[in-house]
C-alpha positions in Angstrom: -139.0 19.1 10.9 -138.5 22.8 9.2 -142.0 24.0 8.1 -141.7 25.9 4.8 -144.5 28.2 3.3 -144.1 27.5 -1.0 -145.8 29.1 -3.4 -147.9 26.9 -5.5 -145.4 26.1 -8.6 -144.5 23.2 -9.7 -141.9 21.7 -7.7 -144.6 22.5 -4.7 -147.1 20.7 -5.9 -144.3 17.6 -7.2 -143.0 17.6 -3.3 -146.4 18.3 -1.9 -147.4 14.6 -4.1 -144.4 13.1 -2.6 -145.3 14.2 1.0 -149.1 12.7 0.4 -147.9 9.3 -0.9 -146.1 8.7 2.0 -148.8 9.0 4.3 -147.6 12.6 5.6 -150.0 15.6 5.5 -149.8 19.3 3.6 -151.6 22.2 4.3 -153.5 24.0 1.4 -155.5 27.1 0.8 -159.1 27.0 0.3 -161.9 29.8 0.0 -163.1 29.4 3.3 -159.7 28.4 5.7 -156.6 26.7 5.4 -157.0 22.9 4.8 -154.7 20.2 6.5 -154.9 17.3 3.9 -153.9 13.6 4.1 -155.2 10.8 1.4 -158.0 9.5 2.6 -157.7 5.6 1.1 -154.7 6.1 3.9 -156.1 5.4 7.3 -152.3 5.8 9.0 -152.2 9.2 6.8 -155.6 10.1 8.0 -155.2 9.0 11.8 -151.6 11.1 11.5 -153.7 14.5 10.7 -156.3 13.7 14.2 -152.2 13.7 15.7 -151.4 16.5 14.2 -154.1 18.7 15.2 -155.0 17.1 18.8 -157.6 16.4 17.4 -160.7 14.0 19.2 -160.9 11.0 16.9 -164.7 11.0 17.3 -165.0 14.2 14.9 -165.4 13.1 11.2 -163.5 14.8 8.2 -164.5 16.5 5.1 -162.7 14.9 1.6 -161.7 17.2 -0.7 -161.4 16.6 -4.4 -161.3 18.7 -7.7 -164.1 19.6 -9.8 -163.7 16.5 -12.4 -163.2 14.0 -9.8 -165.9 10.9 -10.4 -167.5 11.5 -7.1 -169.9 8.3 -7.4 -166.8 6.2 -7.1 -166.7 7.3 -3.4 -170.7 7.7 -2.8 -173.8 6.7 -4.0 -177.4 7.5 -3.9 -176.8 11.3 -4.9 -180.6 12.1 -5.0 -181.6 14.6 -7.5 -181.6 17.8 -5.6 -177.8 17.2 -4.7 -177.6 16.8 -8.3 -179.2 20.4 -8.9 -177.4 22.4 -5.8 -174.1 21.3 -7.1 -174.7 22.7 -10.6 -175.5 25.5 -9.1 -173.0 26.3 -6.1 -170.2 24.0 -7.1 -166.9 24.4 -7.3 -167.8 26.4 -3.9 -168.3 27.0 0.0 -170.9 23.4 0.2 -169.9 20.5 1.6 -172.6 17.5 0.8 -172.5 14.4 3.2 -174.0 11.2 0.8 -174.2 7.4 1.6 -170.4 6.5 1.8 -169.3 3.6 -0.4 -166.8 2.3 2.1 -163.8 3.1 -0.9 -161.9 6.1 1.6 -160.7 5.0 4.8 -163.3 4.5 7.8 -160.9 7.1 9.9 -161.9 10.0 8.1 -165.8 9.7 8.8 -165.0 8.5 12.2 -167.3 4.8 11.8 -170.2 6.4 10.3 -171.7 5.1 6.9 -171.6 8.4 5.2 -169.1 10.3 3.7 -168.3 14.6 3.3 -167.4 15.9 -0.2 -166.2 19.0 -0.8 -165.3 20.8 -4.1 -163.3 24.3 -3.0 -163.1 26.7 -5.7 -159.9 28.5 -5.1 -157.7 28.3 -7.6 -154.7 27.0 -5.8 -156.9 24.0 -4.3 -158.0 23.0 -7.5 -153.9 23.3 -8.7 -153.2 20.8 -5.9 -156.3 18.7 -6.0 -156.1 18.5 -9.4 -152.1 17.4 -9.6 -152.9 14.6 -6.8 -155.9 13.5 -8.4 -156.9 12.1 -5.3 -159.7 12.5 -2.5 -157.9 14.6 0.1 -159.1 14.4 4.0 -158.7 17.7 5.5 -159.6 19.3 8.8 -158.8 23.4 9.3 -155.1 23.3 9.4 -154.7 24.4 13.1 -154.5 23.0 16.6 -158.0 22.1 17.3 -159.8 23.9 19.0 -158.1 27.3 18.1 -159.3 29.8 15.9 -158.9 28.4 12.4 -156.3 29.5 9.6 -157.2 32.3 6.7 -153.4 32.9 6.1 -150.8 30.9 5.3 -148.9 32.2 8.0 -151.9 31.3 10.6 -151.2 28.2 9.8 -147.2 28.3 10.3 -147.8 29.8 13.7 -149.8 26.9 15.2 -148.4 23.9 13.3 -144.7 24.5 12.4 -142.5 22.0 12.9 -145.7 19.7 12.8 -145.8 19.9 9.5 -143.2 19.9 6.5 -145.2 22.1 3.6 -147.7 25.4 4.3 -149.0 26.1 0.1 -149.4 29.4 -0.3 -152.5 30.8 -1.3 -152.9 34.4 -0.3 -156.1 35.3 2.3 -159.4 33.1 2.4 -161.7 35.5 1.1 -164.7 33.0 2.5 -163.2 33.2 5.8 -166.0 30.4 8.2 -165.8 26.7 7.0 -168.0 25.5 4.3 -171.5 24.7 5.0 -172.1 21.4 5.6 -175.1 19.8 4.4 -176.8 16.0 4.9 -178.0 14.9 1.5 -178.8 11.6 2.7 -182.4 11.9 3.0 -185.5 13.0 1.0 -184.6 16.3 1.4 -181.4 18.5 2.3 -180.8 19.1 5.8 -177.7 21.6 7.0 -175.4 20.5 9.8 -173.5 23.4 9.8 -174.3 26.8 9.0 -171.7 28.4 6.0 -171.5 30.9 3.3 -174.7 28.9 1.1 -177.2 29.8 3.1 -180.4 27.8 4.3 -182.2 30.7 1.7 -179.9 29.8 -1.2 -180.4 25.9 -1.0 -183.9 26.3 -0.5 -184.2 28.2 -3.9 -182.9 25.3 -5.7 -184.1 22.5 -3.7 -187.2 24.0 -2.4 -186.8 22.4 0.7 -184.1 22.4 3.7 -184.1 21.5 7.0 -181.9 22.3 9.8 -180.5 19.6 12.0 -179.8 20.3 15.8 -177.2 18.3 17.5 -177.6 16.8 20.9 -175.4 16.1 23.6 -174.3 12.5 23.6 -175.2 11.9 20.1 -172.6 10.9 17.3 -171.6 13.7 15.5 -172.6 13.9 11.9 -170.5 16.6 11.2 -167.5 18.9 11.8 -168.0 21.9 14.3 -170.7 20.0 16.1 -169.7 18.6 19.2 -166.7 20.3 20.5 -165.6 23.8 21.6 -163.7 25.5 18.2 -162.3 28.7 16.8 -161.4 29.6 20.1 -158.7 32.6 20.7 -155.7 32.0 23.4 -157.4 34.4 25.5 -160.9 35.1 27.9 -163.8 35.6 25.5 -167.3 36.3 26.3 -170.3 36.8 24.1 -173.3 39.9 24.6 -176.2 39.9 22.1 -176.7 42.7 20.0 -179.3 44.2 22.7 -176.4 43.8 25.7 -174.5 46.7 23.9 -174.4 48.9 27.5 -174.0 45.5 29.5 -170.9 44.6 27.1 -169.3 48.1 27.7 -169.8 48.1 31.2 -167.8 44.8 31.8 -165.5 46.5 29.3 -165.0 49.1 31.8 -165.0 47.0 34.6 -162.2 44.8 33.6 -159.9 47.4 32.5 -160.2 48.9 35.6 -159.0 46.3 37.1 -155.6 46.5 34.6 -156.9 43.7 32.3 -155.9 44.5 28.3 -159.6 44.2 26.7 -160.5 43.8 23.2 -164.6 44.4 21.8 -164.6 42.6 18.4 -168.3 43.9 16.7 -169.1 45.2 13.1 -168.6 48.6 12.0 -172.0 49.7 12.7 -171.7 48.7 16.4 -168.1 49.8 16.7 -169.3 53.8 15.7 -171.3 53.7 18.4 -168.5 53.2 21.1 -165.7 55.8 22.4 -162.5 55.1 23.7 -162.3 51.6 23.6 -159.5 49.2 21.4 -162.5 47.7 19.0 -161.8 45.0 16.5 -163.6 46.1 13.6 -165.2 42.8 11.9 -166.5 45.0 8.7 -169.5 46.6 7.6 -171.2 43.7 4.9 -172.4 40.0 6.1 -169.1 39.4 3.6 -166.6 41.5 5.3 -167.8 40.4 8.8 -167.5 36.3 7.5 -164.1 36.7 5.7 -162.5 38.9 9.2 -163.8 37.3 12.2 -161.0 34.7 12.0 -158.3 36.7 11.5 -159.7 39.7 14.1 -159.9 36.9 16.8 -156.3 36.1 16.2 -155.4 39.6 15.7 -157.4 40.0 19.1 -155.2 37.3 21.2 -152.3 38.7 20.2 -152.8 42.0 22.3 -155.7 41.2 24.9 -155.7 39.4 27.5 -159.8 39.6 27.0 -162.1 39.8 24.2 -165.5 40.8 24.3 -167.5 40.2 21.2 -170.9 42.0 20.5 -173.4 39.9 18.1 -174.6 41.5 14.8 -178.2 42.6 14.6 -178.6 40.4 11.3 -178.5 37.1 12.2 -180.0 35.3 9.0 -178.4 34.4 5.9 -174.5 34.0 5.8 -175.0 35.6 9.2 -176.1 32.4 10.7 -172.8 30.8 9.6 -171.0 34.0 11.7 -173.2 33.7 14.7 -172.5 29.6 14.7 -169.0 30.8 15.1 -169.0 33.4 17.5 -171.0 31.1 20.1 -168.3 28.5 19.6 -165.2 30.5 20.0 -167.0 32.9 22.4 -169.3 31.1 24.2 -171.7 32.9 27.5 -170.5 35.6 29.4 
């Protein structure tokens, strides 16, 4: 199979249809990553993308549909607040996990009785959504486990010849996955941290919780139970107040001949002489929409990244630091 990066026109979006109904998958921008979408009343299509990807088959998918799609024909019990955070941050970086109707095949929420809904608002999503007028099940479009796709061509270089169609949508701007949040109970409750912060959903809903995952428990939501984002290379992770410990096993491994990488904001990266720094950014903004690309940037010359946390670790923050421990891990 060729993989072929198209612009969104047209004849894309015609073949990209064709690809869909016939249970095949097609990768498609959103604001946050790439997405790798199948049609989730297909349950071979949607057990093909967990192939695709390597994916374990115990990690539940987000659907993805346009901003008019009748979303009470695949859940129900949308309680009020849901109601009012959508009005207010939707078409955007929220995912909202409701009571699932059964409609979309069981594959895509892995056995359990809810179901994920996302509305992206990138343009080309909503061009693609909108012209398949169906609710698309869609993963990051990468081998799991590796660092996730914010360029179409992130995506051709870990799934080409997997695939038959890459849309082309430019850079993610978002740059980390959507927040994922549990609307299933009397108030909202985030499974994973994102761009809408726990601030920003509290404003509207006055109240939010924050659910911890624990081992051996099923998992209620993507980027919960399983290493992710991780670069083809050694990583380890030093807190913001490790900054001399983080150079010294800088120093200590390129002694030693090893090509070493420290991936930190701007404001840590001016403090630091005569090392190869991947510069994340200066604004929680900059630092969400490069950390992705920086840690693939990073694997492609190191044979060793070091990351240093940010000092801010609230807000959109949270999202970044979620991310960092997962790709990164301890030292």
């Amino acid at each position: 199979m060729q993989t072929k990066i198209l612009e969104i026109d047209e004849s894309a979006l015609k073949l990209s249809k064709q690809i869909i109904l016939s249970g095949g998958a097609v990768a498609f921008p959103t604001e946050t990553v790439y997405g790798l979408g199948a049609n989730a009343f297909d349950t071979s299509a949607v057990e093909n993308i967990f192939k695709i990807k390597g994916r374990p088959n115990d990690n539940p998918l987000i659907v993805h549909v346009h901003k008019d799609y009748d979303i009470s024909t695949l859940v129900s019990d949308i309680p009020e607040y849901a109601k009012k955070l959508a009005s207010s941050y939707l078409p955007g970086p929220l995912t909202m996990v409701y009571k699932s109707r059964g409609a979309v095949s069981s594959a895509v929420s892995c056995g359990l009785d809810t179901l994920a809904i996302r509305i992206p608002a990138h343009e080309g999503a909503q061009k693609f959504l909108k012209y398949l007028n169906l609710p698309i099940a869609a993963p990051s479009a990468n081998v799991s486990k590796h660092v996730s796709p914010t360029q179409a061509e992130h995506v051709f270089n870990d799934l080409n010849g997997r695939i038959e169609v890459v849309l082309q949508g430019g850079r993610c701007n978002g740059g980390i996955e959507s927040t994922v949040l549990d609307c299933t109970g009397e108030f909202p409750v985030i499974l994973r941290s994102g761009l809408v912060t726990r601030e920003m959903i509290e404003k509207v809903a006055g109240k939010c919780g924050e659910y911890v995952y624990k081992e051996g428990v099923a998992a209620r939501s993507p980027g919960m139970k399983y290493k992710h984002y991780s670069p083809n290379c050694k990583t380890a992770l030093f807190n913001f107040d490790e900054f001399e410990q983080a150079l010294e096993e800088y120093k200590k491994q390129t002694e030693k001949g090893i090509a070493v990488c420290i991936l930190c904001d701007n404001g840590t990266a001016e403090r630091i002489v005569g090392a190869e720094i991947l510069n994340l950014g200066k604004t929680e903004a900059e630092i969400a929409a490069n950390l992705y690309s920086k840690l693939r940037e990073g694997e492609q010359v190191a044979d060793f990244i070091i990351a240093i946390a940010p000092e801010k670790q609230d807000g959109a923050m949270a999202g970044v630091m979620n991310r960092l421990k997962k790709a990164c891990g301890s030292k």
